[in-house]
DRENPA-3360 file (N, C-alpha, C; in nm, 2 decimals, always signed):
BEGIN
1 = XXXXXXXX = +0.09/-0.12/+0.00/+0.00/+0.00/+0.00/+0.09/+0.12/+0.00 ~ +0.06/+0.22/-0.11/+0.17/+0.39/-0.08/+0.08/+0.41/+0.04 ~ +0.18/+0.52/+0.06/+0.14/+0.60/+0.16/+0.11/+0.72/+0.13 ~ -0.03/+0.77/+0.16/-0.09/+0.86/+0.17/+0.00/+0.99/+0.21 ~ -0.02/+1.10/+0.12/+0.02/+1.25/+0.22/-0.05/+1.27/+0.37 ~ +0.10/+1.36/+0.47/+0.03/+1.30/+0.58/-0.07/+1.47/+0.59 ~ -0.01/+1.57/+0.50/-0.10/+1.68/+0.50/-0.22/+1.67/+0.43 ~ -0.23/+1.61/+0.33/-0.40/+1.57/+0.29/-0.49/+1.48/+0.42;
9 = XXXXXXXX = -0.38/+1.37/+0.47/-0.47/+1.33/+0.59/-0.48/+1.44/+0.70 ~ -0.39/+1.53/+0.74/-0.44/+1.62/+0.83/-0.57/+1.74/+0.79 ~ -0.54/+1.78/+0.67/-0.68/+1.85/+0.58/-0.80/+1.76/+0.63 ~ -0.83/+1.63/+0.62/-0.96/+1.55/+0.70/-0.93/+1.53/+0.83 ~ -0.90/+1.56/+0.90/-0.90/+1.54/+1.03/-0.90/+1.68/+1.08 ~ -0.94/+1.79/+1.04/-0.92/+1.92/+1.10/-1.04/+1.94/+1.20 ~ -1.04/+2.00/+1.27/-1.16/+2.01/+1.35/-1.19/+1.91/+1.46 ~ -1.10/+1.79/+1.45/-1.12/+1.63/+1.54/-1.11/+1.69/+1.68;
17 = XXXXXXXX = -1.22/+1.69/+1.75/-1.18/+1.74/+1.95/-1.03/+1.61/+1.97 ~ -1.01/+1.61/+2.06/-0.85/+1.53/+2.07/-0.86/+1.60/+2.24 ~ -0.82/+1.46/+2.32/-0.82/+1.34/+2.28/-0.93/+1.27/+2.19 ~ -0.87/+1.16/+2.09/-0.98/+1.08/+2.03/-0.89/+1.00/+1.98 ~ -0.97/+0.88/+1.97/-0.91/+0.70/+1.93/-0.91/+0.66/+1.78 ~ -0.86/+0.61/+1.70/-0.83/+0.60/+1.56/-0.97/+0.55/+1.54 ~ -1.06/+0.50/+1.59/-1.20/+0.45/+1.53/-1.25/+0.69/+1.51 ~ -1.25/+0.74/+1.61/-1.31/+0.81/+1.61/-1.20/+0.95/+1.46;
25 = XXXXXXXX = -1.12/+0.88/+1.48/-1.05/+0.97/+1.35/-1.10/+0.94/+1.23 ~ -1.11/+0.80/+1.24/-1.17/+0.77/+1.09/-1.27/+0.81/+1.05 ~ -1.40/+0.83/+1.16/-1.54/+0.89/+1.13/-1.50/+1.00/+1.07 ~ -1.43/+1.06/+1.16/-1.42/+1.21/+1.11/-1.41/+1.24/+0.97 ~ -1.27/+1.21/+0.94/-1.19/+1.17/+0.81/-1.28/+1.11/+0.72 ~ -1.37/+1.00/+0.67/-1.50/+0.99/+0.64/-1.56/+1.10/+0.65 ~ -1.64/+1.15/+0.69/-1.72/+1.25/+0.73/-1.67/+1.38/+0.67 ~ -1.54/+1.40/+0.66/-1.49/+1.53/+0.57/-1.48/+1.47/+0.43;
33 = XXXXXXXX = -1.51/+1.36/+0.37/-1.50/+1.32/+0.24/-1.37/+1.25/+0.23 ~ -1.26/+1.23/+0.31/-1.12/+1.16/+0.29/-1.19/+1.02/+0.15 ~ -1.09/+1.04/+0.07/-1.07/+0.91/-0.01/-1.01/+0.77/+0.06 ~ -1.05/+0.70/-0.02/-1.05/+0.57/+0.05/-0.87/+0.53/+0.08 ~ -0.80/+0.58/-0.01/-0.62/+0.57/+0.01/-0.59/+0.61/+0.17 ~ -0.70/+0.74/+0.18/-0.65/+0.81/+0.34/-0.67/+0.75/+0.47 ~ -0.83/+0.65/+0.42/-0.92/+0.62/+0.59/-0.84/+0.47/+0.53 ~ -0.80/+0.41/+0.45/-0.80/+0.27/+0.45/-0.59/+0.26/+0.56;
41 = XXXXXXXX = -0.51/+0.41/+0.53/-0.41/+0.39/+0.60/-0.43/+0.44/+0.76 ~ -0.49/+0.55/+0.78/-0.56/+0.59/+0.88/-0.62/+0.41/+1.01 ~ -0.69/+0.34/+0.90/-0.72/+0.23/+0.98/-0.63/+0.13/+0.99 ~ -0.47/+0.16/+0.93/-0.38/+0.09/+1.02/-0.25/+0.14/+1.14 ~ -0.31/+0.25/+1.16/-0.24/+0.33/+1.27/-0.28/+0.22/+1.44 ~ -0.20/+0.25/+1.51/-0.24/+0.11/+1.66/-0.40/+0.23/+1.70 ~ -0.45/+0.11/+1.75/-0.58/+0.16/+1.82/-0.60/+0.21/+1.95 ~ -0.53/+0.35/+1.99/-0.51/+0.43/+2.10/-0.57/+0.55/+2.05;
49 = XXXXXXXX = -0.55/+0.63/+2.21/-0.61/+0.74/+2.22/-0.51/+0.88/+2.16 ~ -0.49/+0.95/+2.07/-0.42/+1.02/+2.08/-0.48/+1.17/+2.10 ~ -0.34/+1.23/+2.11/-0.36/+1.38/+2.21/-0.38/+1.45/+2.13 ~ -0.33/+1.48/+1.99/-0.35/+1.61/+1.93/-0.31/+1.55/+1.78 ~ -0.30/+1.68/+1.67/-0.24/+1.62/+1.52/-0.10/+1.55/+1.53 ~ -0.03/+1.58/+1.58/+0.14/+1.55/+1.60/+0.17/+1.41/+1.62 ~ +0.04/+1.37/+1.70/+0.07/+1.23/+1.76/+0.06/+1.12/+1.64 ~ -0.07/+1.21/+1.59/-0.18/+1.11/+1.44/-0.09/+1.13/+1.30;
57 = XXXXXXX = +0.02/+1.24/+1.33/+0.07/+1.21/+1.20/+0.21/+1.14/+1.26 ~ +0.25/+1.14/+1.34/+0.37/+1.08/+1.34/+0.34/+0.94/+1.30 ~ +0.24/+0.89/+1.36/+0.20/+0.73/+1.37/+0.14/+0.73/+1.24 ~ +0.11/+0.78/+1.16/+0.05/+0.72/+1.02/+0.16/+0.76/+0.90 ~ +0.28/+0.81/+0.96/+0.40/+0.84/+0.91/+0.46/+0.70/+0.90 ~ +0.45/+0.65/+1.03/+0.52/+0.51/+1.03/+0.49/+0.38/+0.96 ~ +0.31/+0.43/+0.97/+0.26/+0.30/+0.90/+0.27/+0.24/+0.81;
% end
C-alpha cells in the first residue's frame, strides 16, 4: 500500500476534538470526504487514544 500525504490526511481530520481514538478519527476523516487511500491507511495506525495532530501524524508516518 503507498502512503498517503500525511497533510491531505491532516486536511480530513481538521476540526477532530483530541483526545480521540483512531476509530473516532476515521469517522471524522470519512465524514470530511477523505478518499479511500486516506481512511483505508488511517485504519492501520495502533488503536489508542491520541492527544492532538502531531501524535496522528507521526503514527501514520510510520505506517
Amino acid at each position: 500500500m503507498s502512503q498517503p500525504d500525511p497533510i491531505r490526511m491532516q486536511k480530513y481530520l481538521s476540526g477532530v476534538d483530541y483526545p480521540a481514538g483512531r476509530d473516532d478519527l476515521v469517522r471524522h476523516a470519512q465524514d470530511e470526504g477523505a478518499d479511500d487511500e486516506v481512511l483505508d491507511h488511517l485504519r492501520t495506525i495502533p488503536d489508542r487514544t491520541y492527544d492532538g495532530p502531531n501524535a496522528v501524524s507521526a503514527e501514520f508516518s510510520k505506517s
